[in-house]
Backbone as a ProteinNet text record, in pm:
[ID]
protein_1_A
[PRIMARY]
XXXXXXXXXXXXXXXXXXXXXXXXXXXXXXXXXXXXXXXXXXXXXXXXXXXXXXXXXXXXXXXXXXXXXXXXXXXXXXXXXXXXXXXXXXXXXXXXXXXXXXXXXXXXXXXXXXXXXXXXXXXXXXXX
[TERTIARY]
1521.6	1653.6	1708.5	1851	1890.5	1908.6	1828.5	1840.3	1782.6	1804.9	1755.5	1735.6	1739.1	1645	1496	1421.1	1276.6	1218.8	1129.3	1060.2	956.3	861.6	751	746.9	806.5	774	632.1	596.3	509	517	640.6	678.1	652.5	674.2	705	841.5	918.6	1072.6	1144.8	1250.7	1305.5	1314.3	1319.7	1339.4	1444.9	1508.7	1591	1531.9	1495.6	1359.4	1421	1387.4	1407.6	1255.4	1186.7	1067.9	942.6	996.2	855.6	849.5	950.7	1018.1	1080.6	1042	1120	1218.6	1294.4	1426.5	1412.6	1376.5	1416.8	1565.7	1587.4	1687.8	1801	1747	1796	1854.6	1822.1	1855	1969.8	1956.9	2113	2221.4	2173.5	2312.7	2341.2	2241.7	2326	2394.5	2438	2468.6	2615.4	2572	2697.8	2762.6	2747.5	2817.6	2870.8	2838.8	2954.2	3010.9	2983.8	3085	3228.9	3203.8	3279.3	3385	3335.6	3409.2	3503.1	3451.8	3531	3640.2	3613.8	3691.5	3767.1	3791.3	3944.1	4011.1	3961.9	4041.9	4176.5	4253	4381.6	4404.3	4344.9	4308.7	4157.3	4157.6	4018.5	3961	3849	3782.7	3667	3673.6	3581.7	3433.2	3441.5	3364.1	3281.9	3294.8	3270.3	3169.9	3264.1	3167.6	3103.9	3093	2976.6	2864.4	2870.8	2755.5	2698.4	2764.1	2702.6	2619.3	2657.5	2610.4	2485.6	2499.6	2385.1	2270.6	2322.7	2202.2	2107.1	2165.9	2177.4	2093.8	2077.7	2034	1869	1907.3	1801.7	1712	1740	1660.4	1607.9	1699.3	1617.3	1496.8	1533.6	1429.4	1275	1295.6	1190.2	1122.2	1193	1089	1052.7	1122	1043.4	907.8	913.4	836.2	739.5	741.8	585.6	532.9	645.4	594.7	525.7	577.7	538.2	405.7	458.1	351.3	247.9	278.6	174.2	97.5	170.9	114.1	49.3	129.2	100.9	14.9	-38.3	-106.9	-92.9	52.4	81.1	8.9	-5.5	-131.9	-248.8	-275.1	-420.5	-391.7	-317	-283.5	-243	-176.6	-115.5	-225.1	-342.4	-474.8	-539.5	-545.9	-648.9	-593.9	-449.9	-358.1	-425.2	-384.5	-452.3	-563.2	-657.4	-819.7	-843	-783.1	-811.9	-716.7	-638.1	-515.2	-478.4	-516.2	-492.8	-635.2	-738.7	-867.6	-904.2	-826.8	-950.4	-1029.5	-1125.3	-1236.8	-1261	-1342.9	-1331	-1430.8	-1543.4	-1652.6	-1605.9	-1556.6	-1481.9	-1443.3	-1383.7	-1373.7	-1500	-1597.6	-1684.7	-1754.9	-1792.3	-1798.5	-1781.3	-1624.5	-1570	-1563.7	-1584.5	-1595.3	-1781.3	-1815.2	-1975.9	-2012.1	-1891.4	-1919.9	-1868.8	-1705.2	-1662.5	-1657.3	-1772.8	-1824.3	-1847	-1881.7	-1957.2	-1813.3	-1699	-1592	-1514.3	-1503.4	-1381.2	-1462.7	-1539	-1610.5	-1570.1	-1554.6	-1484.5	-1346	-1293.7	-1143	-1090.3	-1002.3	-867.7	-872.8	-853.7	-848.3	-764.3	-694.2	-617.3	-671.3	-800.2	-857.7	-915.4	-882.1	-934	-909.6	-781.5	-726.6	-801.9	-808.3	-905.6	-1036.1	-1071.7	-1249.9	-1260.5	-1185.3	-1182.4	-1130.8	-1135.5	-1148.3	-1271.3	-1368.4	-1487.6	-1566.9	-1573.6	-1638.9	-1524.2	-1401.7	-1293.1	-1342.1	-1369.2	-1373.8	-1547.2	-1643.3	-1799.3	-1789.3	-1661.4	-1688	-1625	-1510.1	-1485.2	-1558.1	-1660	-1768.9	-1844.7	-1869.5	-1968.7	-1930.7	-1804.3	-1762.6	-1770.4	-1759.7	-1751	-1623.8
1217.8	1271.2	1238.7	1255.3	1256.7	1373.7	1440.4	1579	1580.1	1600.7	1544	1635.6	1789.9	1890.6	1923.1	1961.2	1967.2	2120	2154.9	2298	2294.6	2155.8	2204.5	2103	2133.1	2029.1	2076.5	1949.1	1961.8	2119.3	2074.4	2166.7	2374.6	2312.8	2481.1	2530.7	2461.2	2473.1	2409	2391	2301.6	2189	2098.5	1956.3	1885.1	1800.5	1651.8	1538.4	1465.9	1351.1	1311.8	1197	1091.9	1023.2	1030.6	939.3	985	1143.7	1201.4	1134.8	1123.8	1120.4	1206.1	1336.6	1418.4	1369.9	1476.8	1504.9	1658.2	1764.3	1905.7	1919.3	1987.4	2051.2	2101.4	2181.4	2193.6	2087.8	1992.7	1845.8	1831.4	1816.4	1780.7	1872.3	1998.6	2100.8	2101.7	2071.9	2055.7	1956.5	1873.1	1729.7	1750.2	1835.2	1872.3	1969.4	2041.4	2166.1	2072.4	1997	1917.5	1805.9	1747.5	1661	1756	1854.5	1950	2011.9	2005.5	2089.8	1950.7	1816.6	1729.7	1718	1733.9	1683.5	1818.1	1923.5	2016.9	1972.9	1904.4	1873.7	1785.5	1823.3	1787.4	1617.1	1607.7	1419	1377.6	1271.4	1237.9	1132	1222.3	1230	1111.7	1001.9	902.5	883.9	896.7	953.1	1103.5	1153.3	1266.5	1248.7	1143.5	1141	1039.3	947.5	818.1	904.6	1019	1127.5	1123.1	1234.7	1276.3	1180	1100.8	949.6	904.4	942.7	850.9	1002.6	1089.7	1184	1223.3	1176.7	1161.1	1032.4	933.5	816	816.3	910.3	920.9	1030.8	1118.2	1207.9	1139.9	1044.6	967	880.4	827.8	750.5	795.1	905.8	1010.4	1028.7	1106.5	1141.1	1014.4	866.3	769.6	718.6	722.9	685.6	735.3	919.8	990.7	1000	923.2	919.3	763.5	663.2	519.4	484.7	506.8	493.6	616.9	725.4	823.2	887	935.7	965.3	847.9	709.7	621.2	537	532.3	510.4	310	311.1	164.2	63.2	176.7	25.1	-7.9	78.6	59.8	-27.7	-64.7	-168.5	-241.3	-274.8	-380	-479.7	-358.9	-422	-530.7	-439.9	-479.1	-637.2	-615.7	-756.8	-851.9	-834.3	-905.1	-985.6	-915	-934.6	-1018	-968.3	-1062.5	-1224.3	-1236.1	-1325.2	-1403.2	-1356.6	-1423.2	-1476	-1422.8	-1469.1	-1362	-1275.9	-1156.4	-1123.7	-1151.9	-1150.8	-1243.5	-1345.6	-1472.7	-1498	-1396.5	-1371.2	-1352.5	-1261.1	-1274.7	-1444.6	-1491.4	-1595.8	-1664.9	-1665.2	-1766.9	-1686.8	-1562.4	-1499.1	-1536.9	-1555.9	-1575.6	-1744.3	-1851.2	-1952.8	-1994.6	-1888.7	-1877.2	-1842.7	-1753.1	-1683.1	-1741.8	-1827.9	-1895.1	-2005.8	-2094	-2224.1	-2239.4	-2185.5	-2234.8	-2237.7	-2161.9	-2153.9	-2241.2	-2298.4	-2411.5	-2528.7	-2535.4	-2667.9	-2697.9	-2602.6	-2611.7	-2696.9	-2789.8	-2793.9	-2660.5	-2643.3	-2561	-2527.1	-2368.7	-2318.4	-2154.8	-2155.9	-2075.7	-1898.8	-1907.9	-1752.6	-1811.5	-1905.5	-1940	-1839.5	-1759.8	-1709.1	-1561.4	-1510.1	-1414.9	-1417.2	-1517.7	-1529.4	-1542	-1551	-1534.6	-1440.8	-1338.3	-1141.1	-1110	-1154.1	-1111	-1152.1	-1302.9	-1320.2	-1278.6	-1229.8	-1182.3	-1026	-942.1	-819	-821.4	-900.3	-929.6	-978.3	-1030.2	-1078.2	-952.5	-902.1	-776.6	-659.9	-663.6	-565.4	-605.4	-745.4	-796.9	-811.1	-824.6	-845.1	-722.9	-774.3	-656.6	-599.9
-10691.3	-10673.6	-10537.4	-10538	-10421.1	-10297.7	-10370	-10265.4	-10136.6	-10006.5	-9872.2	-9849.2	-9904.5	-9835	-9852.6	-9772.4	-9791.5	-9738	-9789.2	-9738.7	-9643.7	-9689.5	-9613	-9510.3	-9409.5	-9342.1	-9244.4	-9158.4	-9096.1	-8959.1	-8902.8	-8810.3	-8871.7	-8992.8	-9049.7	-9096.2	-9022.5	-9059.4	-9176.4	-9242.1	-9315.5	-9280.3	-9333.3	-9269.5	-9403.4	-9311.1	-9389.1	-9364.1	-9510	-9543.8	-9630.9	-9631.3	-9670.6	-9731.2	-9828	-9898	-9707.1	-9724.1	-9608.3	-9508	-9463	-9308.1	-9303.5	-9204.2	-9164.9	-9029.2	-9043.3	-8928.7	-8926.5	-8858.1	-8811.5	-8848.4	-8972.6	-8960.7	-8856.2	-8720.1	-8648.5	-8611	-8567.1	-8501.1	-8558.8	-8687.7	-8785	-8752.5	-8780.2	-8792.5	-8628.9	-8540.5	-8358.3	-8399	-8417.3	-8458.4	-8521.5	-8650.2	-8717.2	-8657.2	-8623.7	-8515.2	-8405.6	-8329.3	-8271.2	-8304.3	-8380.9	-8488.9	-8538.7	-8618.8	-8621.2	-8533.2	-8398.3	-8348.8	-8268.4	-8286.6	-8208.5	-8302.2	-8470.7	-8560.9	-8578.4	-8506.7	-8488.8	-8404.1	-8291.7	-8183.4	-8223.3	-8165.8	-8173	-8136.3	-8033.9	-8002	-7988.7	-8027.6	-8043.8	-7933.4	-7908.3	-7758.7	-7800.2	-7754	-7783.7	-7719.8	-7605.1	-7526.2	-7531.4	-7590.4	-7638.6	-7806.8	-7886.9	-8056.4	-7947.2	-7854.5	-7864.8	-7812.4	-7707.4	-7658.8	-7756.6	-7865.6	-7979.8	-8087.6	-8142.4	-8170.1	-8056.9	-7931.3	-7868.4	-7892.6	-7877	-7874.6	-8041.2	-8160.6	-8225.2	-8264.5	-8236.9	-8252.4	-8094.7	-8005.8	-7919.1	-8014.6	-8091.9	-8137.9	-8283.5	-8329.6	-8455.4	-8402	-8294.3	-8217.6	-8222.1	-8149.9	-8107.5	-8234.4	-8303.6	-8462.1	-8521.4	-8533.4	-8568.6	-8472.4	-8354.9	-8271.5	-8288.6	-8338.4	-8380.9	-8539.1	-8614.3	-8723	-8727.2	-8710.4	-8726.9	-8610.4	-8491	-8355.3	-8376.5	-8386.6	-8347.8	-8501.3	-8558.6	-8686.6	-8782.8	-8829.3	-8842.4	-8828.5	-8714.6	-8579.6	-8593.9	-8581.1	-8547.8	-8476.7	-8378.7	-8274.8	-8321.2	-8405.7	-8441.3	-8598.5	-8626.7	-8746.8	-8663.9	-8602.8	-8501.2	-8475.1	-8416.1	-8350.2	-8476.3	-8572.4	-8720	-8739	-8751.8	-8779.5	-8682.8	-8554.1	-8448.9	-8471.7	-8466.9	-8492.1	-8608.7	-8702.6	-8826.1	-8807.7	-8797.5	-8800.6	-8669.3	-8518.3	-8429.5	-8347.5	-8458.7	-8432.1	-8340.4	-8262.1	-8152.1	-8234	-8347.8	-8427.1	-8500.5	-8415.6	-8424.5	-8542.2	-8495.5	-8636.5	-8736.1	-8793.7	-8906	-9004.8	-8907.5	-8992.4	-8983.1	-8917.7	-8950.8	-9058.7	-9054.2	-9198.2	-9274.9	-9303.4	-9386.5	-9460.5	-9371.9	-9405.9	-9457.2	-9398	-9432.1	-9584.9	-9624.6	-9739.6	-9882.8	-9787.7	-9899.4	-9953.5	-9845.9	-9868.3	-10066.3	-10067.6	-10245.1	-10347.5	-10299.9	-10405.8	-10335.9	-10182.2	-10133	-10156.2	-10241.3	-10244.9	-10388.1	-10467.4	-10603.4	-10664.9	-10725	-10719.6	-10786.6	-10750.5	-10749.4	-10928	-10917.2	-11030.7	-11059.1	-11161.3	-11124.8	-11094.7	-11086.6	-11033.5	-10922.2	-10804.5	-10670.8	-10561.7	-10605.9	-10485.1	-10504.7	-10627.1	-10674.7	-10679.5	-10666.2	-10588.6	-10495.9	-10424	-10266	-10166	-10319.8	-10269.3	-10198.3	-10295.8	-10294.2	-10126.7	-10104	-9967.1	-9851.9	-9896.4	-9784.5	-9769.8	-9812.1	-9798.4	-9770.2	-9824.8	-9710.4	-9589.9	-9586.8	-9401	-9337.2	-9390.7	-9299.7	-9285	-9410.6	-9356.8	-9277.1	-9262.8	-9216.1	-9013	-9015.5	-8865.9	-8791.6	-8615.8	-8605.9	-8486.6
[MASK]
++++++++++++++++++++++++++++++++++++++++++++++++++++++++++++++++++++++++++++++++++++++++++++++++++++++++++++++++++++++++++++++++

Protein backbone atom coordinates (compact mmCIF):
# COMPACT_ATOMS: atom_id res chain seq x y z
CA UNK A 1 0.00 0.00 0.00
CA UNK A 2 0.66 3.40 -0.14
CA UNK A 3 0.31 4.28 3.35
CA UNK A 4 3.64 6.03 4.80
CA UNK A 5 2.63 5.73 8.30
CA UNK A 6 4.35 3.21 10.55
CA UNK A 7 4.05 2.17 14.38
CA UNK A 8 6.94 0.46 15.25
CA UNK A 9 9.63 2.16 14.65
CA UNK A 10 13.00 1.57 16.01
CA UNK A 11 13.08 4.86 18.11
CA UNK A 12 9.63 3.87 19.80
CA UNK A 13 7.80 6.66 18.26
CA UNK A 14 5.76 6.72 14.98
CA UNK A 15 7.72 6.94 12.09
CA UNK A 16 7.25 7.87 8.09
CA UNK A 17 8.89 4.82 5.90
CA UNK A 18 9.12 4.16 3.06
CA UNK A 19 10.02 -0.04 2.27
CA UNK A 20 11.70 0.36 6.37
CA UNK A 21 13.41 3.42 6.13
CA UNK A 22 12.35 5.38 8.77
CA UNK A 23 12.02 9.31 9.15
CA UNK A 24 10.79 10.34 13.01
CA UNK A 25 7.66 11.66 12.64
CA UNK A 26 8.55 14.58 14.55
CA UNK A 27 11.10 15.62 11.90
CA UNK A 28 8.19 15.80 9.32
CA UNK A 29 5.48 17.61 11.22
CA UNK A 30 8.67 20.37 12.35
CA UNK A 31 8.98 20.55 8.67
CA UNK A 32 5.30 20.85 8.05
CA UNK A 33 4.58 23.32 10.80
CA UNK A 34 6.90 25.66 9.04
CA UNK A 35 6.09 25.09 5.57
CA UNK A 36 2.70 26.04 6.78
CA UNK A 37 3.22 28.88 8.44
CA UNK A 38 5.48 30.36 5.42
CA UNK A 39 2.48 29.37 3.13
CA UNK A 40 -0.01 32.10 5.23
CA UNK A 41 2.38 34.62 4.73
CA UNK A 42 1.23 37.25 2.71
CA UNK A 43 4.70 37.40 0.49
CA UNK A 44 6.79 34.71 -0.06
CA UNK A 45 9.98 34.64 1.82
CA UNK A 46 12.51 32.62 -0.25
CA UNK A 47 15.10 32.58 1.95
CA UNK A 48 13.15 31.45 4.57
CA UNK A 49 11.41 27.93 2.40
CA UNK A 50 15.37 27.33 1.10
CA UNK A 51 16.27 27.19 5.33
CA UNK A 52 13.52 24.92 5.64
CA UNK A 53 14.36 22.71 2.55
CA UNK A 54 18.09 22.74 3.68
CA UNK A 55 17.20 21.60 7.20
CA UNK A 56 15.01 19.20 5.84
CA UNK A 57 17.33 17.59 3.38
CA UNK A 58 20.25 17.96 6.37
CA UNK A 59 17.92 15.77 8.57
CA UNK A 60 17.19 13.23 5.55
CA UNK A 61 20.90 13.05 5.31
CA UNK A 62 21.48 12.12 8.84
CA UNK A 63 18.84 9.25 9.07
CA UNK A 64 20.26 7.88 5.72
CA UNK A 65 23.79 8.04 6.89
CA UNK A 66 22.67 5.70 10.06
CA UNK A 67 20.62 3.58 8.19
CA UNK A 68 22.96 2.74 5.00
CA UNK A 69 26.60 3.57 6.86
CA UNK A 70 25.80 2.55 10.37
CA UNK A 71 23.00 0.11 10.59
CA UNK A 72 23.79 -1.28 7.16
CA UNK A 73 27.22 -1.37 7.98
CA UNK A 74 28.32 -0.03 4.43
CA UNK A 75 32.00 -0.12 5.07
CA UNK A 76 32.08 -3.37 5.89
CA UNK A 77 30.48 -4.42 2.32
CA UNK A 78 32.46 -1.79 0.76
CA UNK A 79 35.50 -3.68 2.35
CA UNK A 80 34.09 -7.38 1.22
CA UNK A 81 33.70 -5.76 -2.49
CA UNK A 82 37.23 -4.57 -2.19
CA UNK A 83 38.90 -7.72 -1.15
CA UNK A 84 37.21 -9.86 -3.47
CA UNK A 85 37.30 -7.64 -6.76
CA UNK A 86 40.28 -5.25 -6.35
CA UNK A 87 42.35 -8.23 -5.28
CA UNK A 88 43.07 -6.83 -1.30
CA UNK A 89 42.54 -10.76 -1.12
CA UNK A 90 44.71 -11.78 -3.47
CA UNK A 91 44.29 -15.50 -2.12
CA UNK A 92 41.07 -15.76 -2.94
CA UNK A 93 41.61 -15.76 -6.39
CA UNK A 94 44.33 -18.08 -6.47
CA UNK A 95 41.77 -20.26 -4.65
CA UNK A 96 39.74 -19.72 -6.87
CA UNK A 97 41.70 -20.40 -10.04
CA UNK A 98 43.00 -23.45 -8.00
CA UNK A 99 39.57 -24.74 -7.68
CA UNK A 100 38.30 -23.93 -11.06
CA UNK A 101 41.04 -25.31 -13.10
CA UNK A 102 39.13 -28.70 -14.03
CA UNK A 103 35.79 -26.78 -15.35
CA UNK A 104 37.99 -23.69 -17.38
CA UNK A 105 39.69 -26.41 -19.06
CA UNK A 106 36.28 -27.61 -20.36
CA UNK A 107 34.74 -25.85 -23.66
CA UNK A 108 31.96 -23.67 -22.87
CA UNK A 109 28.64 -25.05 -21.91
CA UNK A 110 25.57 -23.61 -21.09
CA UNK A 111 25.70 -24.60 -17.09
CA UNK A 112 29.58 -23.12 -17.07
CA UNK A 113 28.64 -20.13 -15.26
CA UNK A 114 26.67 -22.43 -12.75
CA UNK A 115 29.56 -24.67 -12.06
CA UNK A 116 31.50 -22.15 -11.21
CA UNK A 117 29.25 -21.53 -8.02
CA UNK A 118 30.59 -24.29 -6.53
CA UNK A 119 34.71 -23.63 -6.53
CA UNK A 120 33.55 -19.68 -6.06
CA UNK A 121 31.95 -20.05 -2.71
CA UNK A 122 35.24 -22.91 -1.67
CA UNK A 123 37.62 -20.26 -2.25
CA UNK A 124 35.74 -17.77 -0.12
CA UNK A 125 35.64 -20.13 2.57
CA UNK A 126 38.81 -21.03 1.90
CA UNK A 127 40.48 -17.29 1.94
CA UNK A 128 41.25 -15.41 4.43
Amino acid sequence: GSNAQGEGSPGGGRCFHDRNKFLPEEDMMEAAKKLALLRKAEVFHRLSFERIIEEVRATVARHLWRLVVEEADLRGHMQALKDYFLLAKGDFFQFFFEESRPIMRLPPRPSSEADLNVPFQQSALRST
